[in-house]
Structure formats: C-alpha cells, structure tokens
DRENDO-1510 file (C-alpha; in Angstrom, 1 decimal, always signed):
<recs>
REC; n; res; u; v; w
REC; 1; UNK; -63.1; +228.3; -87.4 .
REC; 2; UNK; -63.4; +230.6; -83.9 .
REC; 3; UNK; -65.0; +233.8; -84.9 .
REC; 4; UNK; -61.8; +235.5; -82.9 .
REC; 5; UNK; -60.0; +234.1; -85.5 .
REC; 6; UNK; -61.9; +234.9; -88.1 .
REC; 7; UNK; -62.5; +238.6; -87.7 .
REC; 8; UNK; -58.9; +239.0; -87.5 .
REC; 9; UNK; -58.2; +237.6; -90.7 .
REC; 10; UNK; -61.3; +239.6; -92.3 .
REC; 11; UNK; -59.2; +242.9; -91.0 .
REC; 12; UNK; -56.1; +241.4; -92.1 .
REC; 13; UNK; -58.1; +241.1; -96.0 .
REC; 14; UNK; -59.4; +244.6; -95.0 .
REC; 15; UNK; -56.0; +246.6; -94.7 .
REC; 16; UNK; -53.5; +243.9; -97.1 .
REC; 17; UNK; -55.7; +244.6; -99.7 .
REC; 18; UNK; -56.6; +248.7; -99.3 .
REC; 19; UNK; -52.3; +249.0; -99.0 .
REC; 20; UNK; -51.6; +246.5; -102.1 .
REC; 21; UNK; -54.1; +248.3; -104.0 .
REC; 22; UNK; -53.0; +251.7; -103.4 .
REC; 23; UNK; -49.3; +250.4; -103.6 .
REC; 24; UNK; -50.5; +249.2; -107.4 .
REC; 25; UNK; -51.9; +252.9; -107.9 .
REC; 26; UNK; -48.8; +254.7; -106.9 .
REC; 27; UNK; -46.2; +251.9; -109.3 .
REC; 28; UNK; -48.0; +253.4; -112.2 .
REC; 29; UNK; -47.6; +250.3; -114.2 .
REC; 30; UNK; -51.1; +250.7; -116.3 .
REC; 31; UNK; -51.4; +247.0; -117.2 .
REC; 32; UNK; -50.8; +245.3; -113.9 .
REC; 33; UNK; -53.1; +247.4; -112.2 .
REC; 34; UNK; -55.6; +247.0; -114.8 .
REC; 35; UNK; -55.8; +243.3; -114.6 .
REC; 36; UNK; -55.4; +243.4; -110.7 .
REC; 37; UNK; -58.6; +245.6; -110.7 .
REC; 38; UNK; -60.3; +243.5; -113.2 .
REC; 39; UNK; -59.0; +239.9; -110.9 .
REC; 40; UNK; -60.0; +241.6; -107.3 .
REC; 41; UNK; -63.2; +243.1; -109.0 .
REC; 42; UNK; -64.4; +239.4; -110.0 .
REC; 43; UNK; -63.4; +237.4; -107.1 .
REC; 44; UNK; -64.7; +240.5; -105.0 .
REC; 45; UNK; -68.2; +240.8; -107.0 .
REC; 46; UNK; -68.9; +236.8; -107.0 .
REC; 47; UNK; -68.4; +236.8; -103.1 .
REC; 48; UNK; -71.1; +239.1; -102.7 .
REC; 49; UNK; -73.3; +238.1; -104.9 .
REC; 50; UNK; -72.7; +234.8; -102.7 .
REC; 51; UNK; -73.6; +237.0; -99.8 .
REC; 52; UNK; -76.7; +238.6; -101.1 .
REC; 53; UNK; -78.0; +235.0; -102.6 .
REC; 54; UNK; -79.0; +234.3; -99.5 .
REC; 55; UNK; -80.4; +237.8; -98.3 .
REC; 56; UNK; -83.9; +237.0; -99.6 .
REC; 57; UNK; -84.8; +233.5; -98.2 .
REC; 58; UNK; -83.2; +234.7; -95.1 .
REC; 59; UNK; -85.0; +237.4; -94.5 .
REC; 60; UNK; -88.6; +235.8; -95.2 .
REC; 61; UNK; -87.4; +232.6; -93.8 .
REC; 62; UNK; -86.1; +234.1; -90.5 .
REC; 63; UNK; -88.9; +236.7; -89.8 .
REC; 64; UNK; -91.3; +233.8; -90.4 .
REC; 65; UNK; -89.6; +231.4; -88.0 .
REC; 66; UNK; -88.9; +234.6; -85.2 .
REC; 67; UNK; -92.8; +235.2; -84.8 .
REC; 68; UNK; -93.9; +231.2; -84.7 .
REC; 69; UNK; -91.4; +231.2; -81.8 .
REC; 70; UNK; -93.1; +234.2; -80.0 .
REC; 71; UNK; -95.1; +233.0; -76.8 .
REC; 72; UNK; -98.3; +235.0; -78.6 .
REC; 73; UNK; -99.1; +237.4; -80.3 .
REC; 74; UNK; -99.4; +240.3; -78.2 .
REC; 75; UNK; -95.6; +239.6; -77.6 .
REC; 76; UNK; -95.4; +240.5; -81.5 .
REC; 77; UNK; -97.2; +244.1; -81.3 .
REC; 78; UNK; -95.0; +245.2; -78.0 .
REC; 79; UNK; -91.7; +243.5; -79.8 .
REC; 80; UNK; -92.5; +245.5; -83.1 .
REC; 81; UNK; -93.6; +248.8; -81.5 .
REC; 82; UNK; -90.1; +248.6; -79.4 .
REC; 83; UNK; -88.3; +248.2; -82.0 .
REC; 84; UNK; -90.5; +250.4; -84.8 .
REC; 85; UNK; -89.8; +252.9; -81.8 .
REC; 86; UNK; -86.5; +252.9; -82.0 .
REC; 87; UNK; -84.8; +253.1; -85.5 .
REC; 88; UNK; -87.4; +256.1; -85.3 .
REC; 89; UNK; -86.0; +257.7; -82.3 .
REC; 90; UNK; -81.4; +256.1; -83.6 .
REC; 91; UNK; -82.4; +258.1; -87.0 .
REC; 92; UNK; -84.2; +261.6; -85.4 .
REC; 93; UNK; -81.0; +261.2; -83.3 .
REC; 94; UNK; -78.6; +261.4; -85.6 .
REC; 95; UNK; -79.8; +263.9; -87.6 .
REC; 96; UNK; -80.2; +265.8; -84.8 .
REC; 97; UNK; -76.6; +265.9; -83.2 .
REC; 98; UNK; -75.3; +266.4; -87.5 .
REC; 99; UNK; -77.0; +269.0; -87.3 .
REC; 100; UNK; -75.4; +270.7; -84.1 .
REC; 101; UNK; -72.1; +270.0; -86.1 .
REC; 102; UNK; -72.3; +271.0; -88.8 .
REC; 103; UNK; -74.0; +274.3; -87.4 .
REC; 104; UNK; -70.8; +274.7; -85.2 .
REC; 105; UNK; -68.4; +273.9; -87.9 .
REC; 106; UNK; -69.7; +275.2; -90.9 .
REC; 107; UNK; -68.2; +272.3; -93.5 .
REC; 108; UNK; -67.7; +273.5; -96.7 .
REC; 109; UNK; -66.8; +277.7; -95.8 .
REC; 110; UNK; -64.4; +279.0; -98.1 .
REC; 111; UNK; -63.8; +275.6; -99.9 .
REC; 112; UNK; -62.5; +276.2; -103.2 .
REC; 113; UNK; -64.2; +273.2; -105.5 .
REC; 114; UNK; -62.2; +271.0; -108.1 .
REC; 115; UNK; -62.8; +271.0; -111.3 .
REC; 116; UNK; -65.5; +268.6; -111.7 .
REC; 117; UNK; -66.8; +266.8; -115.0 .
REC; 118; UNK; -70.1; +266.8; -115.4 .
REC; 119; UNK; -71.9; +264.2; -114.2 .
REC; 120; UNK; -76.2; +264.6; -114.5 .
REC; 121; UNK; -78.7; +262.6; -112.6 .
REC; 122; UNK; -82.4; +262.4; -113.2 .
REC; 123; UNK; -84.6; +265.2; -111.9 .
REC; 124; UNK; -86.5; +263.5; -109.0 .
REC; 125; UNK; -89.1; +264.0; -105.7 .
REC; 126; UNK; -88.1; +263.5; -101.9 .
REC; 127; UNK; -90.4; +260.5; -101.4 .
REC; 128; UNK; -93.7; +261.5; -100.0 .
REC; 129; UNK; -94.7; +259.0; -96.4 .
REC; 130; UNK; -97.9; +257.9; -98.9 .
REC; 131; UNK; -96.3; +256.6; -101.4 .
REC; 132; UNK; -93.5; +255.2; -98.9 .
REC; 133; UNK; -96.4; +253.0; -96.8 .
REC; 134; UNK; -98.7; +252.1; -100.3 .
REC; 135; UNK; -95.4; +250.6; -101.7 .
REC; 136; UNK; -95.0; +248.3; -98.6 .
REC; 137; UNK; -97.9; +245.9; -99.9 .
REC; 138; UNK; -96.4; +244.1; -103.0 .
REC; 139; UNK; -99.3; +243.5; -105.7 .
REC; 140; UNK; -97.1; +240.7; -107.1 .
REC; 141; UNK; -95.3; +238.5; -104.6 .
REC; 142; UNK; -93.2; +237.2; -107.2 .
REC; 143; UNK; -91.5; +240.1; -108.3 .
REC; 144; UNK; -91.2; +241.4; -104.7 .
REC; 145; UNK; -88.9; +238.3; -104.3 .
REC; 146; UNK; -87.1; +238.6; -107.7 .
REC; 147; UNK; -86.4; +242.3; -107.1 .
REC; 148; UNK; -85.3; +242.0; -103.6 .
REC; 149; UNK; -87.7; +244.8; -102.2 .
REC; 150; UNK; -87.1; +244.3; -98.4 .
REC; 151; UNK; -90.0; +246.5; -97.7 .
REC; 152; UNK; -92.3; +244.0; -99.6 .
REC; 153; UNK; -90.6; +240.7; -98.6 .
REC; 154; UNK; -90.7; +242.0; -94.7 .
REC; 155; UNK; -94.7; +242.7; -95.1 .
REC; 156; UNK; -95.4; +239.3; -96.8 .
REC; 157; UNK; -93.1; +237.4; -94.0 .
REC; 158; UNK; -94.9; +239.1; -90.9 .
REC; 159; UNK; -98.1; +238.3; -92.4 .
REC; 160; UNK; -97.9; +234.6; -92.9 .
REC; 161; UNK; -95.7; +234.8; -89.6 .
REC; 162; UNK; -99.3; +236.2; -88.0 .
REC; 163; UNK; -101.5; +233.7; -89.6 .
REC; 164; UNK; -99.5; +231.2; -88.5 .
REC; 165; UNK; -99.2; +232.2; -84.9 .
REC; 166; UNK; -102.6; +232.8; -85.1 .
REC; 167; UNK; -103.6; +229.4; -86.4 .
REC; 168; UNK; -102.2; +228.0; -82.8 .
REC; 169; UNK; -101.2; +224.3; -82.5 .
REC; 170; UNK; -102.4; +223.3; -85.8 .
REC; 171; UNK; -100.1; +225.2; -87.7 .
REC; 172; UNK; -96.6; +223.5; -85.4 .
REC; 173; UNK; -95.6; +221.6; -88.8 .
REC; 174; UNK; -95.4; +224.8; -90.7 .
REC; 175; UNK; -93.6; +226.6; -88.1 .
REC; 176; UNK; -90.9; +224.0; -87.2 .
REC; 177; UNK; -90.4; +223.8; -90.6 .
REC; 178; UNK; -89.4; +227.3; -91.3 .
REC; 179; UNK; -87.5; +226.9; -87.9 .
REC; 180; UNK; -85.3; +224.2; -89.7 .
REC; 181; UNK; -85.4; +226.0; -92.4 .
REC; 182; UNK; -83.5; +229.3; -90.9 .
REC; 183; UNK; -81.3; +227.0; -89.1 .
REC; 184; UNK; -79.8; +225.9; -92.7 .
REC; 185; UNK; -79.8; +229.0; -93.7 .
REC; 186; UNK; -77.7; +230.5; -90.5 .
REC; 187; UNK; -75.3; +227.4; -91.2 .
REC; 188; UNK; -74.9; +228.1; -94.9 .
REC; 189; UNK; -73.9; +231.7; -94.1 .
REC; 190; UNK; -70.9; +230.2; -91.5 .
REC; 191; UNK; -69.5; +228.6; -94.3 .
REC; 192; UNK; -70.1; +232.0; -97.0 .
REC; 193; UNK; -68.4; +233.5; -94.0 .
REC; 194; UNK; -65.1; +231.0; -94.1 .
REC; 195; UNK; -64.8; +232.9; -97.4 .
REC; 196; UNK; -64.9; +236.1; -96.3 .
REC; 197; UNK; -61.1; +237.3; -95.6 .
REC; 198; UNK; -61.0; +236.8; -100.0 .
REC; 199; UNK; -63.6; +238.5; -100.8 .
REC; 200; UNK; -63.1; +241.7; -98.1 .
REC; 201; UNK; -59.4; +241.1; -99.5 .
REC; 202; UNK; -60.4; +241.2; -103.3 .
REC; 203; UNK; -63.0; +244.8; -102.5 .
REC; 204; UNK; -60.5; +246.5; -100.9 .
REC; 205; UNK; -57.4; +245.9; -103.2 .
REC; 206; UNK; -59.9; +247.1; -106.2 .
REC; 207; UNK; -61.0; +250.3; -104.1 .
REC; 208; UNK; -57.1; +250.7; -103.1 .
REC; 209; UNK; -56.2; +250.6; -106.9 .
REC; 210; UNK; -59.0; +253.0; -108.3 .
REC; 211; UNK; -58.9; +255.8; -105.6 .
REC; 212; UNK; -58.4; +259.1; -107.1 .
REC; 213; UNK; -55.9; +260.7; -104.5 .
REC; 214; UNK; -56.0; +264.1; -105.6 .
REC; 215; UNK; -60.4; +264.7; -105.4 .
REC; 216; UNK; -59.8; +263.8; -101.8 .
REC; 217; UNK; -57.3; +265.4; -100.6 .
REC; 218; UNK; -59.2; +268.8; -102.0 .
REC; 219; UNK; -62.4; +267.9; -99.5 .
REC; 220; UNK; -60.3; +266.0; -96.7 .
REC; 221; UNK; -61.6; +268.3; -94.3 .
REC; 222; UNK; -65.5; +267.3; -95.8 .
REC; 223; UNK; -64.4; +263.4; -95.2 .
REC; 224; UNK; -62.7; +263.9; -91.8 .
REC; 225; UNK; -65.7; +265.1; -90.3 .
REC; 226; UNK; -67.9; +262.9; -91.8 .
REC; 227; UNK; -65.5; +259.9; -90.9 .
REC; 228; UNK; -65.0; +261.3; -87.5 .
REC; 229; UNK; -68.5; +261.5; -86.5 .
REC; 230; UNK; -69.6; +258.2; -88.0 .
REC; 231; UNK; -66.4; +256.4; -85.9 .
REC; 232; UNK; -68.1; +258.4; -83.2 .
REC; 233; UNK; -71.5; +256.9; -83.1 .
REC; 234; UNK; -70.2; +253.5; -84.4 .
REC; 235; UNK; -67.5; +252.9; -81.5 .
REC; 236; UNK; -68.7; +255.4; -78.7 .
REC; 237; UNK; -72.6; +256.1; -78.7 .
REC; 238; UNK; -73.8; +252.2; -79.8 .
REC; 239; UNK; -71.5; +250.6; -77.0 .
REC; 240; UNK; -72.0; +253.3; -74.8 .
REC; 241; UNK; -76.1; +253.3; -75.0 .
REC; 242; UNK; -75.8; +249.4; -75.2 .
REC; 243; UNK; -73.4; +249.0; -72.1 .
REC; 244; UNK; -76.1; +251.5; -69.8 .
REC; 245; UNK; -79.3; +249.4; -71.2 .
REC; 246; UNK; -77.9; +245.9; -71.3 .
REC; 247; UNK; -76.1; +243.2; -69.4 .
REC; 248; UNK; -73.3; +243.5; -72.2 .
REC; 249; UNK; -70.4; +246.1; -71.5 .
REC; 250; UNK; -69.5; +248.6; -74.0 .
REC; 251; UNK; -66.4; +246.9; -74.7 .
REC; 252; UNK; -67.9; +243.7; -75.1 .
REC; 253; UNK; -70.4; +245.0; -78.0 .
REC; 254; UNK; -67.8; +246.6; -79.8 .
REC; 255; UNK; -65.4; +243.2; -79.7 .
REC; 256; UNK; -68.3; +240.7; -80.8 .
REC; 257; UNK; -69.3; +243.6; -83.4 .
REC; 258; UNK; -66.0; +243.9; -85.0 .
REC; 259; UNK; -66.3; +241.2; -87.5 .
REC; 260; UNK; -69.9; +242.5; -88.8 .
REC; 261; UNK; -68.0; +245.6; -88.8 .
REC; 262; UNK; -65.0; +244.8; -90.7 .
REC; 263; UNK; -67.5; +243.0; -92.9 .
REC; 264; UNK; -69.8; +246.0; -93.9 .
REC; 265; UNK; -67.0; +248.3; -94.6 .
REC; 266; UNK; -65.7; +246.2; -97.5 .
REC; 267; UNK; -68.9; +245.8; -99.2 .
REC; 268; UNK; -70.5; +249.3; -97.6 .
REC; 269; UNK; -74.0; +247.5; -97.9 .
REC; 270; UNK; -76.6; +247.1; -95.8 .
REC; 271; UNK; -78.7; +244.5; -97.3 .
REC; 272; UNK; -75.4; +242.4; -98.0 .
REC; 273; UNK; -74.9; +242.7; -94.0 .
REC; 274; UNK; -77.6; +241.2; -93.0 .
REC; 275; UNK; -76.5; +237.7; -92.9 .
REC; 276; UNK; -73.6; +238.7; -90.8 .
REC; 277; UNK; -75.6; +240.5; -88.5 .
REC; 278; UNK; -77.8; +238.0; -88.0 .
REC; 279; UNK; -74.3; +235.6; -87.0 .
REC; 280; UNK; -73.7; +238.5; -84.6 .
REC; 281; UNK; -76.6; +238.6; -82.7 .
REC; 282; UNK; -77.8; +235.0; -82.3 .
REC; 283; UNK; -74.2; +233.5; -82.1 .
REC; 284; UNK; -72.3; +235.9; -79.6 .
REC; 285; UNK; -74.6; +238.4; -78.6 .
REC; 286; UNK; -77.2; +235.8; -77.4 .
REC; 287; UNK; -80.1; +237.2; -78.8 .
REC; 288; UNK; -83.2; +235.1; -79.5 .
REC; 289; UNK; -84.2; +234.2; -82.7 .
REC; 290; UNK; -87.5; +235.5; -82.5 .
REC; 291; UNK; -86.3; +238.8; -81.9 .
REC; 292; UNK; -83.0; +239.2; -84.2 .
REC; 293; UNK; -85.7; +237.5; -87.1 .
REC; 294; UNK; -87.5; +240.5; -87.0 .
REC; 295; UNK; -85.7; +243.2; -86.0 .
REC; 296; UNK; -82.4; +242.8; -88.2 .
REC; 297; UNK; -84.4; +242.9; -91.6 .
REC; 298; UNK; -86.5; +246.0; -90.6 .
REC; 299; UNK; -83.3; +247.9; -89.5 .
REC; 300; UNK; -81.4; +247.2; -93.3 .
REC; 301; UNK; -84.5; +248.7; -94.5 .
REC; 302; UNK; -85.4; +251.9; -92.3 .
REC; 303; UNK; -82.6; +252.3; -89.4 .
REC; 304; UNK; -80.4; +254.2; -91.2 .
REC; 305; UNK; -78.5; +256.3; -88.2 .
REC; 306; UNK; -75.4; +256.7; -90.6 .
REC; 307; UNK; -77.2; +257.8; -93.6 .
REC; 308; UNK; -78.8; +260.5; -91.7 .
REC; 309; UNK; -75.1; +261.9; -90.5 .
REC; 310; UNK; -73.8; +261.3; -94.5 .
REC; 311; UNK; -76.6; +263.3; -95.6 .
REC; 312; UNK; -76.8; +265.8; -93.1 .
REC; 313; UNK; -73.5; +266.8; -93.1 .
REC; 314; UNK; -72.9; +266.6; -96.9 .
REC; 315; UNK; -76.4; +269.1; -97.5 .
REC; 316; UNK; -74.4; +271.8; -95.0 .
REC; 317; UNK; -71.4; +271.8; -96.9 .
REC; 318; UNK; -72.3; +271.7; -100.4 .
REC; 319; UNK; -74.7; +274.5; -99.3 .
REC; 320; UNK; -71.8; +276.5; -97.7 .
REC; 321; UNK; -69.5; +275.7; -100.6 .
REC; 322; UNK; -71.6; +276.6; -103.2 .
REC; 323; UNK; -72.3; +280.2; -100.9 .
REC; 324; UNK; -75.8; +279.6; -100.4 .
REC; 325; UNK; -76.0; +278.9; -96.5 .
REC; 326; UNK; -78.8; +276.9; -94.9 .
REC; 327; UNK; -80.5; +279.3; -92.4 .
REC; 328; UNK; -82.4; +278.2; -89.4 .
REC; 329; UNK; -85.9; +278.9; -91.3 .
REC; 330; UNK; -84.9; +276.4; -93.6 .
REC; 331; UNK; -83.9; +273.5; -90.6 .
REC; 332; UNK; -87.2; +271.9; -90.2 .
REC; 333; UNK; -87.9; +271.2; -93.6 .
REC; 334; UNK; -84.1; +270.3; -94.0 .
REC; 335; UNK; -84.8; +267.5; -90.9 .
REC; 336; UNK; -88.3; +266.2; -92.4 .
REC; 337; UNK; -86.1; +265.6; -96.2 .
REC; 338; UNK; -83.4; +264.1; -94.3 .
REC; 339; UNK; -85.2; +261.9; -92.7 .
REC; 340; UNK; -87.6; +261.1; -95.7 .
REC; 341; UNK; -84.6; +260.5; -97.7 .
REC; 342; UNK; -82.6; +258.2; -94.9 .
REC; 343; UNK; -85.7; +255.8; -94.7 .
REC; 344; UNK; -85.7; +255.9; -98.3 .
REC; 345; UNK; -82.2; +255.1; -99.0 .
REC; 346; UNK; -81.7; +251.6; -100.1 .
REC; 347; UNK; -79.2; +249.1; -98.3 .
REC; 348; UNK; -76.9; +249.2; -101.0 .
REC; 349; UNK; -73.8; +250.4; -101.9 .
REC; 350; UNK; -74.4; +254.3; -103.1 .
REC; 351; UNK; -77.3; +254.1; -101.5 .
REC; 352; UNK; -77.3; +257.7; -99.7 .
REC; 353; UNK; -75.0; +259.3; -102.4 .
REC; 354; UNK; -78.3; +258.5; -104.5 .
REC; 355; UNK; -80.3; +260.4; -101.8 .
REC; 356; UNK; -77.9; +263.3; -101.5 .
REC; 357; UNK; -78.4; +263.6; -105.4 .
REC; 358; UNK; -82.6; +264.3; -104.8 .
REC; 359; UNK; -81.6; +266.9; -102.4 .
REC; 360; UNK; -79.0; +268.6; -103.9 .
REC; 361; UNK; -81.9; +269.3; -106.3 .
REC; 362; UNK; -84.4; +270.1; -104.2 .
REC; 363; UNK; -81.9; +272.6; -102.4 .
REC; 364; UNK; -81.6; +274.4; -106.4 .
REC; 365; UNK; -77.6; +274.0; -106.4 .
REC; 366; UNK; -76.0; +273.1; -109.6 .
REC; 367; UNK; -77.0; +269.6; -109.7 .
REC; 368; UNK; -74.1; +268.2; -112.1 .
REC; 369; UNK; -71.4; +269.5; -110.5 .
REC; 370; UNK; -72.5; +269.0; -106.7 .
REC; 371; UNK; -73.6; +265.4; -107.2 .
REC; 372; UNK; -70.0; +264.9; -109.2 .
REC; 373; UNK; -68.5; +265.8; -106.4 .
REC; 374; UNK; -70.9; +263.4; -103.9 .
REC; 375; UNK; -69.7; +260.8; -106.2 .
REC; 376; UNK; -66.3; +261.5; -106.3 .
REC; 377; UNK; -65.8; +261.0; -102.8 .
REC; 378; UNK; -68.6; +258.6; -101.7 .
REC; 379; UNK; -67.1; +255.6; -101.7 .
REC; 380; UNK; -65.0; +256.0; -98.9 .
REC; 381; UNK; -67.5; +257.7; -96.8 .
REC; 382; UNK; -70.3; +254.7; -97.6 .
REC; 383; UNK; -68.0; +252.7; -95.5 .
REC; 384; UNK; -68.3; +254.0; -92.7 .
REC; 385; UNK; -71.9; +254.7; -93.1 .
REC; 386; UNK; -73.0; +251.3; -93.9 .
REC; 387; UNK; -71.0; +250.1; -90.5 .
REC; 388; UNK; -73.0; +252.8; -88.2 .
REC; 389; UNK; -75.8; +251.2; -89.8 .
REC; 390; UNK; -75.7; +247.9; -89.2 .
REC; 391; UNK; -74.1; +248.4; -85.6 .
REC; 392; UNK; -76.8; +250.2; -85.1 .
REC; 393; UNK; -79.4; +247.8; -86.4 .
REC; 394; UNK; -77.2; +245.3; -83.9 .
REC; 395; UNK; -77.5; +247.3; -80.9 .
REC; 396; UNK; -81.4; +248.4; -81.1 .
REC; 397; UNK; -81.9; +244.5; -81.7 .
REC; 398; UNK; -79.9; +243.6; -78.8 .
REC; 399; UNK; -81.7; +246.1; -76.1 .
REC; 400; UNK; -85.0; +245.2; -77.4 .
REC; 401; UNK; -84.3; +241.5; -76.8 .
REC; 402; UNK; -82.8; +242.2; -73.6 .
REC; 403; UNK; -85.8; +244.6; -72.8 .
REC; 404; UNK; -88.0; +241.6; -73.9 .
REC; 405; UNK; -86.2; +238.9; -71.7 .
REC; 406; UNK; -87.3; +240.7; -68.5 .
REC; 407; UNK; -90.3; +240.8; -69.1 .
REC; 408; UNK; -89.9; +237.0; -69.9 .
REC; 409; UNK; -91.8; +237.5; -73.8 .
REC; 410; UNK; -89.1; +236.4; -76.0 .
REC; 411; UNK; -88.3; +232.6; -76.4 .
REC; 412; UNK; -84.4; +233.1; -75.8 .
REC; 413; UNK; -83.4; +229.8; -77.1 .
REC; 414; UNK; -81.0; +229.9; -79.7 .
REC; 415; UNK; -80.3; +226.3; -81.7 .
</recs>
C-alpha cells in the first residue's frame, strides 16, 4: 500500500469516526451509542494492544542492531551525547517559551470553574533525579521486559549493544542476527500499519461518542491555547528548525510526518508511536538504522517537548483560576518540577494529566477538584501533546543522523 495512500485513509478514520461519534452523542439514542462505544472501544483497544506488542522487542531489538552497525564505538558516545543533548535542550525549550505565554496571557483569570465531582488522587513526590537515574538499572531483567519499563529495556539493549561492538569481529553472528531480527520486526509493523485506518477509525468514534460537550466549552479558552501552541511547535518550530539544519525542507518533514501524526493523535501515546516513528524515519526520512535505533526509544522515554507546554500551561491557569498566582519567585522552582515531571511522565495515554495531578499538590490547590478538572478535559489535549512528542522525537533523530552523515559516522544504509 503507498504510504500517500495510507496516511490519507488514517485521516479519513481520524475525522469519519470523531463526526460519527459525536453525531451518535447528539441522536441521544442511549442504547445505540452504548453498544457503538462498547464495538469501537474493542476493535480500538485490540489494535493497540497489536501496536504496543511489538513495542518491547522493538525497542531492544532495534537499539541492539543500531550500535552493531556503528563504525565504532566512539561513534556511539558522540551519537548519544547529540542526541542526550538535545531532548535536553527541545524540553528546556518548551517550557521556556510556555512560560512566556502563559505570563503574557494569564490562562485561567477570572475563569468561573464548573461544578466538579470529586475525583482524589494519591498524595505523591515530584520525582527526585536520584531516584530517576538508580531506577534505570533493572535488578530483574525479566520483569523490566514484562512491565514494559523503557528506561530499563533501553539500559539493558545499549549494554549488550556495547559488548557486542566491543567484542569486534567475533561477535558478526550475533549482530547480523539482531539485524535480521529488526528487519522482521519493521516488516511486521507495515502490515499492523495496513490496519491502522480501523483502529484510528474505532478510537475516535468512541472519543466522539463519550465527549462531554458542556466541561469544554466552560475552559475552551484553557484548550485553545493549549491546542494552539502545541499545533505551533508541531507544524511550525519542528519543520522550521529541521528545514534550517537538514537537507529536508520544512514542508517535506511535515508531509512524510503526517501519517506518524495522524497516528499518535488517535491513540495519544507515545510508547504506542514508536513503531510508526520508526517507519517514518528509516522509510521516508532516510535515516540510518543505527541512528533511528537509538534515538527513537530514548525520545518516547525523556523528549517530552509537548508534555512540558501541557503542563506548563495547565500549572498557570489552575493557579490563576483558583486566585493564587504564580509569582516570578516561584518560576525557577516551577521550571526544575516541570521539567522533573515531563521526563517523568510515561508514554502513555494520561501520561502528563498524571504529572499535572503531583503538581497540582505540590502547588497546595484543592487537589480533587483541580485534578477533576485536568481530567475532564485531558483527553483532547493528550492528542496533541503526544503528536509534538513524537514529531519531535522524529525531528531530533533526523538532524542528529544528518549531523552524523557529515561527518561520515553513521552507516546510512537502510535494508
């Protein structure tokens, strides 16, 4: 199928199903919807499920096979450190120009909240960079894998990738194993992907149906924002900053992005992404195995650009709704949470909703109804941010290998 085609009919799923969904809603007719949502939520779940099957043994498996392809391993230290470098510096970024914003427009002044039920989360810590690094070394492999803890599973990958590499010639079995290896597993995800205009289809008619109109439309100006300067980054900064450092134009990001795009704001995970943004890069952006291997697992795990905008704004205007404005003392311990919290987040769906809930507690608001109200509206918003995320794990990866080709370190070969 050509991927032209296919994104289009991904966008067709996207939109048919958000507009038959909310078409359900607005009939009223109790049990159709009901076993619409209970159909679309099915077929929707078991296609990601399909997707994130595969997550785990592609991650190890393509990390693995990226640094066995690496000339040596001095090319591994300078490729990491690039691209470590960064997520840092997409994430410090973002918070950075939120910030700005939501200084100049002040969400959340003279906002009169809903009615809220009461909805209580567990009284937790912002994650401390200790605990953050000690949990990175799994002390059983096993249930790293079973768990899915991408920190974990990146850490054991890189290390047998090393020992591998550092074996030498010895070790050219093992490595063109796991080489094979990834290339089923990058062929198994073009045929999950044949699937995908269903599944997009079945998420969205079961979000379309299940929308509560009337909670958004009494924070529309909250969404817009957020919205707005998510679409921002996603389809102005990442082209823009890609078309400057690249041999790729800005429009020619955004048009082989759109399908990992269209993809990640049905199921508004990262994690789930990651096979389609490893189709991205290696089929039509043309970067090397070595360096998408490596890069695109790190960046579901810690780049987390549209996290750091979700929570940045959403911390300004719960503050300024509930009358207790941030001050400028308060913004460098505001920036170190945010960011804490963004490389904390995990790549799933609800993922940074779960993070504005810690801060909303550390700030001393009324933790029930501010997080009801997170919740209330988060599902809309995660799509967006999980699409800045992964665009922007596509477009750090893409300069870095582009960075790397000059200097002629990065096997560019692509099978």
């Amino acid at each position: 199928m050509p991927s032209n085609s296919l994104s289009k009919k991904i966008f067709l799923g996207l939109f048919s199903g958000l507009l038959i969904g909310a078409a359900l809603q607005w009939l009223g007719i109790a049990p159709l919807t009901a076993s619409a949502v209970q159909l679309a939520g099915m077929a929707g779940g078991m296609f990601v499920n399909l997707i994130m099957m595969l997550v785990v043994p592609l991650v190890f498996v393509s990390i693995v096979s990226g640094i066995s392809q690496l000339p040596d391993l001095q090319s591994f230290g300078r490729l990491g450190g690039k691209t470590f470098g960064l997520y840092i510096v997409n994430t410090l970024v973002a918070i950075a120009v939120a910030l700005v914003v939501a200084l100049l427009l002040k969400p959340g002044t003279g906002v009169v909240l809903p009615e809220m039920g009461s909805l209580a989360i567990a009284t937790t810590e912002l994650p401390s960079v200790s605990a953050l690094i000690m949990e990175i070394i799994p002390r059983n492999p096993v249930q790293a894998f079973a768990s899915g803890n991408m920190l974990q599973i990146i850490f054991m990958a890189l290390m047998l990738g090393f020992v591998l590499k550092s074996l030498g010639q010895e070790m050219d079995g093992v490595a063109n194993a796991f080489k094979k290896a990834n290339k089923i597993m990058m062929t198994a995800i073009t045929l999950v992907m044949s699937l995908a205009p269903y599944g997009v289809f079945a998420l969205m008619l079961k979000l379309g149906a299940t929308l509560e109109a009337g909670t958004f439309l009494s924070v529309a100006g909250y969404i817009g924002l957020v919205v707005s300067l998510l679409l921002i980054w996603l389809l102005v900064v990442y082209p823009t900053v890609v078309g400057l450092t690249t041999d790729i134009s800005a429009a020619e990001f955004r048009r082989k992005t759109r399908e990992q795009m269209m993809f990640s704001l049905s199921c508004a995970s990262s994690n789930a992404s990651i096979p389609v943004t490893m189709r991205t890069l290696t089929q039509k952006l043309g970067v090397s195995q070595a360096t998408a291997g490596f890069g695109v697992p790190l960046g579901a795990t810690m780049n987390m650009g549209g996290v750091s905008i979700y929570i940045t704004i959403a911390a300004f205007f719960l503050a300024n709704a509930f009358g207790v404005p941030i001050t400028l003392e308060q913004l460098p311990a505001l920036v170190a949470a945010v960011f804490l919290l963004s490389v904390g987040a995990g790549g799933v769906p609800g993922g940074g909703a779960v993070m504005i809930g810690v801060l909303i507690h550390q700030m001393g608001l009324p933790v029930e109804t501010a997080f009801a109200l997170i919740i209330a509206v988060d599902r809309i918003i995660d799509m967006f941010v999980t699409s800045a995320n992964v665009v922007g794990d596509a477009a750090v990866v893409t300069m870095v290998d582009r960075s790397e080709a000059k200097s002629g370190a990065v096997v560019a070969a692509v099978e």
